[in-house]
MDTraj code that builds the backbone (N, CA, C; nanometers):
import mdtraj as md
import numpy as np

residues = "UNK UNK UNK UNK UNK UNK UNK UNK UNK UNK UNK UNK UNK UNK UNK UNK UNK UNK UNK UNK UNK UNK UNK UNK UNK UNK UNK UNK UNK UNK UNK UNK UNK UNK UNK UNK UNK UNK UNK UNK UNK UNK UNK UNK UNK UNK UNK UNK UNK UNK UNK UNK UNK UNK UNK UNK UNK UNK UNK UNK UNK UNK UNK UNK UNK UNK UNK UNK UNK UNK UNK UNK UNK UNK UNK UNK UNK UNK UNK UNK UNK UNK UNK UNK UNK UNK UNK UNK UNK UNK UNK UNK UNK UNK UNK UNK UNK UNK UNK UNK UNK UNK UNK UNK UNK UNK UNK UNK UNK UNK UNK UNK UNK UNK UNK UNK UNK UNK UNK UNK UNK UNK UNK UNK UNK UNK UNK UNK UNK UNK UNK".split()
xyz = np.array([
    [-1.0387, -2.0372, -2.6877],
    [-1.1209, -2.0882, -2.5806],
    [-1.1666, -1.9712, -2.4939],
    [-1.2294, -1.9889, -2.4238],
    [-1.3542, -1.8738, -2.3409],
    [-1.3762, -1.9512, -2.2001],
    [-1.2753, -1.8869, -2.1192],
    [-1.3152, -1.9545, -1.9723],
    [-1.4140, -1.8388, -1.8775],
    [-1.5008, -1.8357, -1.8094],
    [-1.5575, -1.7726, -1.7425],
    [-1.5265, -1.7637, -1.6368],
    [-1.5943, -1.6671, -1.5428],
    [-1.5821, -1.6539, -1.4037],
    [-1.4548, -1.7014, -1.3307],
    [-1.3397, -1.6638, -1.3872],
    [-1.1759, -1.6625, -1.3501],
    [-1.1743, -1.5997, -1.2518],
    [-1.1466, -1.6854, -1.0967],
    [-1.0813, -1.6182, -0.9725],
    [-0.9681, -1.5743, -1.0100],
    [-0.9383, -1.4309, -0.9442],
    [-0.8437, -1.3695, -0.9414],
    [-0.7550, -1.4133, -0.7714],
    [-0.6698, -1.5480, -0.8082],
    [-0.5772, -1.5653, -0.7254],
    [-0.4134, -1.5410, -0.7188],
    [-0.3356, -1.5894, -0.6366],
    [-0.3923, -1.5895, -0.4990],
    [-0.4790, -1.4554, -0.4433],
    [-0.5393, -1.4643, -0.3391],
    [-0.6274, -1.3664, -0.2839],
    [-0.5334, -1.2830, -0.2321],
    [-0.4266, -1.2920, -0.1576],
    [-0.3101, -1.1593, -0.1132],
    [-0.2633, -1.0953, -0.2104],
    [-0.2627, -1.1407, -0.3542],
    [-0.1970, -1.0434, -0.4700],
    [-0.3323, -0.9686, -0.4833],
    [-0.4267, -0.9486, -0.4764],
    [-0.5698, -0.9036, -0.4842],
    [-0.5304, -0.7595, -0.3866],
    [-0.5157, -0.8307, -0.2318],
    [-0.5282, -0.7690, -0.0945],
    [-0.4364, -0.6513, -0.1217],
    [-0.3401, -0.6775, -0.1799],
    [-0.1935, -0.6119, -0.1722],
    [-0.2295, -0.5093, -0.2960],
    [-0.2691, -0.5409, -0.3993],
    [-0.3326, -0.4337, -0.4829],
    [-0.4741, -0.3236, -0.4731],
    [-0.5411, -0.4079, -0.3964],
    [-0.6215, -0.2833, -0.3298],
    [-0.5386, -0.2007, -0.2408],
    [-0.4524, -0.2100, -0.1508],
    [-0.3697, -0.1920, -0.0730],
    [-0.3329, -0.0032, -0.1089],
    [-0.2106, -0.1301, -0.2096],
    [-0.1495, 0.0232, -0.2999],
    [-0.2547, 0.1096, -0.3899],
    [-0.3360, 0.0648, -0.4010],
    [-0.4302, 0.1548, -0.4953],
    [-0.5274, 0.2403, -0.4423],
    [-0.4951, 0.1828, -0.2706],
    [-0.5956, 0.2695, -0.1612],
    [-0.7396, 0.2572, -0.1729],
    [-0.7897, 0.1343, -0.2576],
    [-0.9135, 0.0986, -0.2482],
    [-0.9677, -0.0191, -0.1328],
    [-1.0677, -0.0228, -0.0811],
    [-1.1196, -0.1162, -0.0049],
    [-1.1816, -0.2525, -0.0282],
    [-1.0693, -0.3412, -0.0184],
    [-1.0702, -0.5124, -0.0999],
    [-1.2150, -0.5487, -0.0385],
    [-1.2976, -0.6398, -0.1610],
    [-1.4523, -0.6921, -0.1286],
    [-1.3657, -0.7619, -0.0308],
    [-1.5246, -0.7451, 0.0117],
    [-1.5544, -0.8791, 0.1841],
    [-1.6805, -0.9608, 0.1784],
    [-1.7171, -1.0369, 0.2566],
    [-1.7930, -1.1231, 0.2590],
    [-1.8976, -1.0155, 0.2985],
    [-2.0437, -1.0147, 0.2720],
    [-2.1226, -0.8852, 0.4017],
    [-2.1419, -0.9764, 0.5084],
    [-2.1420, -1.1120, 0.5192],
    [-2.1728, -1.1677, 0.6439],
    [-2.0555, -1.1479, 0.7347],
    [-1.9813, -1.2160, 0.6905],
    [-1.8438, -1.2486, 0.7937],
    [-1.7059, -1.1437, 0.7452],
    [-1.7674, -1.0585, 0.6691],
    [-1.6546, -0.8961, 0.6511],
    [-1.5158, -0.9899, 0.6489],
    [-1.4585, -1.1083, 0.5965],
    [-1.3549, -1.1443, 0.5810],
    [-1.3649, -1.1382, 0.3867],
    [-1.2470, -1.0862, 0.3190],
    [-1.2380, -1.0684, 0.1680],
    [-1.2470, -1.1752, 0.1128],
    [-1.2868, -1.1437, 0.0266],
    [-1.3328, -1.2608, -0.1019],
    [-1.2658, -1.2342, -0.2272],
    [-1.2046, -1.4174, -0.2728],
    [-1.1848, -1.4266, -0.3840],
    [-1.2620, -1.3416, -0.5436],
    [-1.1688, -1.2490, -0.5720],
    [-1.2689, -1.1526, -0.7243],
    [-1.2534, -1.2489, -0.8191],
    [-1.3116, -1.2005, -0.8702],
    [-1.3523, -1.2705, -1.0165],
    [-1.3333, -1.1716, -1.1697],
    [-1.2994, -1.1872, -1.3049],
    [-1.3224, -1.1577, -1.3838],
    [-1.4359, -1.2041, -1.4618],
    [-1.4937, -1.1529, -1.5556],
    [-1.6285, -1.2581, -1.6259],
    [-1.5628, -1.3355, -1.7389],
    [-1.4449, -1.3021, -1.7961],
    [-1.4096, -1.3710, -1.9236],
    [-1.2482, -1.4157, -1.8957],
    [-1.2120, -1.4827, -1.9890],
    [-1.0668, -1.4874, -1.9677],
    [-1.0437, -1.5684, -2.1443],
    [-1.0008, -1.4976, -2.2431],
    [-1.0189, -1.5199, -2.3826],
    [-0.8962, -1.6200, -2.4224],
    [-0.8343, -1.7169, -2.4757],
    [-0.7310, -1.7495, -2.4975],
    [-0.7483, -1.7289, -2.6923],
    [-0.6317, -1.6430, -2.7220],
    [-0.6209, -1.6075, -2.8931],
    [-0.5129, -1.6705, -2.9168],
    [-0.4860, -1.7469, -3.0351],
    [-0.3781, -1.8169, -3.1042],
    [-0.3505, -1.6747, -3.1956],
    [-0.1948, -1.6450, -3.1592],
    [-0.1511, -1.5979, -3.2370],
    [-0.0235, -1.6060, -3.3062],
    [-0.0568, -1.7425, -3.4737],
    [0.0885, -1.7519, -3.5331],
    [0.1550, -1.8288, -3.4348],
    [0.2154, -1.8482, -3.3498],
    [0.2712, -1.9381, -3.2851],
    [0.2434, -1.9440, -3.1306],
    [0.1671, -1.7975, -3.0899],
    [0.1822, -1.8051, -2.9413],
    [0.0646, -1.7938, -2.9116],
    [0.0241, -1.7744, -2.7586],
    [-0.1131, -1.7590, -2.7484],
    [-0.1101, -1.6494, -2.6221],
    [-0.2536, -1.6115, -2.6821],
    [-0.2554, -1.4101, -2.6115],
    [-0.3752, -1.4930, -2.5302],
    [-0.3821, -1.3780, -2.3954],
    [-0.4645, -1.4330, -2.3126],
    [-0.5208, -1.2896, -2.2907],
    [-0.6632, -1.2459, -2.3177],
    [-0.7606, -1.1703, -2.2766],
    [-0.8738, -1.1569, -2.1752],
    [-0.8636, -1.0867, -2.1117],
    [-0.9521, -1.0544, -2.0060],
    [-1.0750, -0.9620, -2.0369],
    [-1.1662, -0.9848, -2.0421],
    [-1.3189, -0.9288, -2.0141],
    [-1.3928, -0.9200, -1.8984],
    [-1.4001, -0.7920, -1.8659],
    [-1.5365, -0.7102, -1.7120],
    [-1.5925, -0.7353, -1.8106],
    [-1.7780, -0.7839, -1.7865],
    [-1.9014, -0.7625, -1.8844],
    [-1.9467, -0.6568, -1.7835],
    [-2.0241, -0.5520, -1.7713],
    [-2.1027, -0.4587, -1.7112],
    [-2.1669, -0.3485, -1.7894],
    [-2.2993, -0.3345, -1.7129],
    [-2.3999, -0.2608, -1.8066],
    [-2.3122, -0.1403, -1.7582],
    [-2.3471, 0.0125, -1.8498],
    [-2.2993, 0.1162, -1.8028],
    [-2.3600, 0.2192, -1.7055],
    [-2.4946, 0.1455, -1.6769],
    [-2.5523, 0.2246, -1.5654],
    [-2.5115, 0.1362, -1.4685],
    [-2.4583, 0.0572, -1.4386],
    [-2.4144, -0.0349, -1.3482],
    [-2.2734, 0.0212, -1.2622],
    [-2.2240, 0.1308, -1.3456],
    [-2.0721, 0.1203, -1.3147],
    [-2.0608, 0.2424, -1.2201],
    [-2.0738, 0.1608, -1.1209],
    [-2.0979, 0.2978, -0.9505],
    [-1.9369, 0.3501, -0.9458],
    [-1.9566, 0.4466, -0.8168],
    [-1.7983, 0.4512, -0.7933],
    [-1.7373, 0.3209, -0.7415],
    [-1.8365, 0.2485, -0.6861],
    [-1.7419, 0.1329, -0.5833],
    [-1.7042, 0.0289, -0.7244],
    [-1.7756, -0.0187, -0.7983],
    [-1.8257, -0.1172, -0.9248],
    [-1.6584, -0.0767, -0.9821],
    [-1.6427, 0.0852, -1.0306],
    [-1.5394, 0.0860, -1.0995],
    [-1.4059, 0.1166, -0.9752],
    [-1.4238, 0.1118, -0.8725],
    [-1.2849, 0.0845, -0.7714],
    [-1.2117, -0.0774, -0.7907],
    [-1.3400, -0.1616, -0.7939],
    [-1.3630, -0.2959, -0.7937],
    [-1.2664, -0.3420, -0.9331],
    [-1.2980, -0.2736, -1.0378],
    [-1.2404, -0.2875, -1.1506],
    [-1.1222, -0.2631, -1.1655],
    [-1.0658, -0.1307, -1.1192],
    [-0.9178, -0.1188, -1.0865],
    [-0.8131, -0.2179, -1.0686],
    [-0.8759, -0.2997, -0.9502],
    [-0.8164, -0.3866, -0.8858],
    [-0.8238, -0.4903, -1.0095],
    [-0.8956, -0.5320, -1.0434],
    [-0.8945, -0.6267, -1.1523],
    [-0.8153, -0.5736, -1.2718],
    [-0.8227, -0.4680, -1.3413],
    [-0.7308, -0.4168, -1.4328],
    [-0.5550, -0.4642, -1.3879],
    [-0.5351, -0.4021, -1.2707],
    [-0.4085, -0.4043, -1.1953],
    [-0.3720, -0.5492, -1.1989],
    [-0.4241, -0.6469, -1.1441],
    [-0.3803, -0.7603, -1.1310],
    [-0.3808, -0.8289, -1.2728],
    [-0.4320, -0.8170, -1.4049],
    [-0.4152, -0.8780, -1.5258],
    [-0.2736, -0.7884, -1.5525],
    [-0.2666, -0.6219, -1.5267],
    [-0.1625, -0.5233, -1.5952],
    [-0.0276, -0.6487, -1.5301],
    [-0.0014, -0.6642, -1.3913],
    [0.0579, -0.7276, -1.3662],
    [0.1294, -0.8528, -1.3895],
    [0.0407, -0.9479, -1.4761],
    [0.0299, -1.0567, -1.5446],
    [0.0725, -1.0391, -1.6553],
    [0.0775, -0.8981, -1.7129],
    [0.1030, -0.8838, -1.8803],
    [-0.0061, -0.9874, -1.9370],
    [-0.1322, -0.9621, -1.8877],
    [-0.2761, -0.9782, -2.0215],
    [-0.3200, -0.9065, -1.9951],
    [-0.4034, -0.8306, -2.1422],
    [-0.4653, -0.7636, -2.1630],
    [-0.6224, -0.7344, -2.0851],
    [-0.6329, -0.6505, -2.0340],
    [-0.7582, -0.6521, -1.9767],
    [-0.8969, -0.5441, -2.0401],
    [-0.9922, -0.5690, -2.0509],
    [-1.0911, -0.4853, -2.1473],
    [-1.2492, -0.4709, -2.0659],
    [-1.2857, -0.3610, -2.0713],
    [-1.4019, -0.3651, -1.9621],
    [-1.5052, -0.3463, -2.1217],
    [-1.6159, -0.4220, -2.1610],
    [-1.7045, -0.3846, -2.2333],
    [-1.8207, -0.3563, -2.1230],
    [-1.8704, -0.2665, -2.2230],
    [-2.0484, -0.2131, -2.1902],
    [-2.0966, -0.2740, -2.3206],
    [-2.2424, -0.2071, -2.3071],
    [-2.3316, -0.2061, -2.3687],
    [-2.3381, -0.1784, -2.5010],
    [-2.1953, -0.0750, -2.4745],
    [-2.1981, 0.0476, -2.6092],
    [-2.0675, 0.0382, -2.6969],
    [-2.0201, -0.1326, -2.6503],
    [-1.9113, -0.1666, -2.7276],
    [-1.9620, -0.2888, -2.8065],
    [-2.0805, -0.3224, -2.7568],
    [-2.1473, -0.4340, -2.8593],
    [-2.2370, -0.3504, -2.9747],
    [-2.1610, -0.4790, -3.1032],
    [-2.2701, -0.4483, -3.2030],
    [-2.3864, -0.5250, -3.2099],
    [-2.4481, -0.4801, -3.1960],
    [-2.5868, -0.5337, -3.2024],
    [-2.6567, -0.6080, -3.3172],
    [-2.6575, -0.5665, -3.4365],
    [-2.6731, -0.6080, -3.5339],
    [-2.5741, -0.7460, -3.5662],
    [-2.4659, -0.7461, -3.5440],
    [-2.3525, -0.8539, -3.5434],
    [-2.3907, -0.9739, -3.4713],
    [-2.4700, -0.9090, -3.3491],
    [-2.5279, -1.0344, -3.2591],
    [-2.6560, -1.0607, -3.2843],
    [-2.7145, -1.0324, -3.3375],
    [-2.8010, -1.0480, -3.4289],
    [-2.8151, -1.1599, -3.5349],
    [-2.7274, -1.1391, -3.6240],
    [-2.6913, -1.2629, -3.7585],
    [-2.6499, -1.3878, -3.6604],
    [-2.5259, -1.3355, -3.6074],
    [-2.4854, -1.4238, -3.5601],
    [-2.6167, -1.5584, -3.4953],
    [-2.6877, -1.4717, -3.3912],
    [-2.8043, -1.5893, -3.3800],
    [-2.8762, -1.6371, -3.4693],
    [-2.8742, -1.5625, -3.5908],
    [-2.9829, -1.6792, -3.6753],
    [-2.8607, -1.7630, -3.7535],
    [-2.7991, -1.7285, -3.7571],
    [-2.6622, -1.8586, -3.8162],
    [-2.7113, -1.9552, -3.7627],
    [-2.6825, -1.9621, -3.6042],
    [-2.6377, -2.0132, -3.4926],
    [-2.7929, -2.1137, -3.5054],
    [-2.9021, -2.0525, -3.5200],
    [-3.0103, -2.0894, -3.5647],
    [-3.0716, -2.2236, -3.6571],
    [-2.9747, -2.1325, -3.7945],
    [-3.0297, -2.1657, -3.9102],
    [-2.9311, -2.3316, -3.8885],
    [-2.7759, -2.2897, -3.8426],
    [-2.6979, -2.4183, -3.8794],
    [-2.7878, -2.5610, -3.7891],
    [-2.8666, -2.4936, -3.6723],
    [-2.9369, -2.5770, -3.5479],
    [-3.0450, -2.6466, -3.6112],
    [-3.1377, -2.5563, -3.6763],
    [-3.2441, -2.6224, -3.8005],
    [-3.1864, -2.7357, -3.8723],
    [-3.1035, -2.6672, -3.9969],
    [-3.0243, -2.7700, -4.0316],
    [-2.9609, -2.8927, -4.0195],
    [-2.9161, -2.8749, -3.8945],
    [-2.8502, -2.9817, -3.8854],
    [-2.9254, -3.1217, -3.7823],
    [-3.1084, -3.0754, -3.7291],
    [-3.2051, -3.1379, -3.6882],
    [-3.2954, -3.1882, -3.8098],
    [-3.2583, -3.0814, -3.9074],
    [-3.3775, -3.1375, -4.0477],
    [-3.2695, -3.3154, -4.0974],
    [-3.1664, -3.2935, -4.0930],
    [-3.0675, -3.4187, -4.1920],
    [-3.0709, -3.4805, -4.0911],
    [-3.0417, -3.5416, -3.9699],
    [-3.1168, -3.6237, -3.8998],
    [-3.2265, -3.6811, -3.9035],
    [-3.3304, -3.6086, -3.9109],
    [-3.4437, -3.6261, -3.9621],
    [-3.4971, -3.6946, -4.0999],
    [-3.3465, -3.6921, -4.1925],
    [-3.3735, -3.7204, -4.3301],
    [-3.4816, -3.6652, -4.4217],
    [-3.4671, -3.5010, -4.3973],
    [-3.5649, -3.4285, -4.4265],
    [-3.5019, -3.3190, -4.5001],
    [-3.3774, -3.3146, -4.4654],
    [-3.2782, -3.2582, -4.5712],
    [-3.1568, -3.3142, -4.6019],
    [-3.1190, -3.2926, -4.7266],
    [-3.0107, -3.3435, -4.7878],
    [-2.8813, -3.2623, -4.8273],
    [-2.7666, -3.2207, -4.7625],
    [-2.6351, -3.1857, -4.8304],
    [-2.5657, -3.2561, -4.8831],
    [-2.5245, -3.2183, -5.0193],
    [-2.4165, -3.2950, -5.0333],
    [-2.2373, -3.2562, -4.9924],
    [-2.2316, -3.2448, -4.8937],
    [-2.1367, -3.1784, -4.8614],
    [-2.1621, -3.2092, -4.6722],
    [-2.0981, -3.1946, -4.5504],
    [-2.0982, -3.2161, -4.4169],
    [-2.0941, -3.0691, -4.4210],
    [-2.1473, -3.0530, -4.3090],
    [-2.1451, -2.8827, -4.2657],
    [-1.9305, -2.8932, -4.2043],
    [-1.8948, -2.9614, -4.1422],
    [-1.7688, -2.9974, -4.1571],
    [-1.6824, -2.9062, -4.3018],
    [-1.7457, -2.9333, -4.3772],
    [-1.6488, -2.9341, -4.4987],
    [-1.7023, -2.7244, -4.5386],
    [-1.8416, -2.6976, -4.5377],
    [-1.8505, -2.5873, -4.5372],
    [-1.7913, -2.5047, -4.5039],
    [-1.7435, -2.5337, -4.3639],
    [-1.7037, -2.3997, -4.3118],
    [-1.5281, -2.3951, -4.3580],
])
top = md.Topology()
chain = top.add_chain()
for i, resn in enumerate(residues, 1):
    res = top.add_residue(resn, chain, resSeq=i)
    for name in ("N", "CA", "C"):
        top.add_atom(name, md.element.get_by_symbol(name[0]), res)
traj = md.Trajectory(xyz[None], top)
């Protein structure tokens, strides 16, 4: 499963890790009181009997200021803490080509599976049973 936009709570385990890390915890810009962070991903992997929980930053790599990667720290720290894995991708950790196929799969199975509705194509087989 693939949960998104995971607050990083409570907000004092946040406070307390900027703290020690001597970075300056986000704030609101209106009302300069800190704000709940966020991760962009939060991965759940079955593995064999247990289940691994992964963390994903998405950020472009011209994106990643000094403050952007202070910001990240803090987020690293609080998953290190948790014992899950935490992973910052760029740009330059995607394959491209991979995401690529992948959309015309994603595509082709979408065609497909609007044409046999349609009664305009015929499997003998459920896409069910394909995969």
């Amino acid at each position: 499963m693939i949960f998104a936009n995971i607050p990083l709570l409570p907000l004092d385990k946040t406070l307390y890790i900027a703290q020690k890390l001597g970075i300056k915890h986000p704030t609101d810009p209106k009302n300069k009181l800190p704000i709940i962070m966020t991760t962009d991903m939060l991965l759940t992997v079955k593995q064999e009997e247990s289940i691994k929980f992964i963390a994903h930053s998405i950020k472009p790599s011209n994106k990643l200021t000094k403050r952007v990667v202070e910001k990240l720290q803090i987020e690293k720290e609080f998953f290190k803490d948790q014992k899950i894995e935490w992973v910052l991708i760029t740009e330059r950790q995607i394959n491209y080509n991979l995401v690529r196929n992948v959309e015309c799969l994603h595509m082709r199975e979408n065609l497909t599976y609007s044409l046999m509705k349609r009664g305009r194509i015929y499997l003998p087989f459920t896409l069910a049973e394909a995969q």
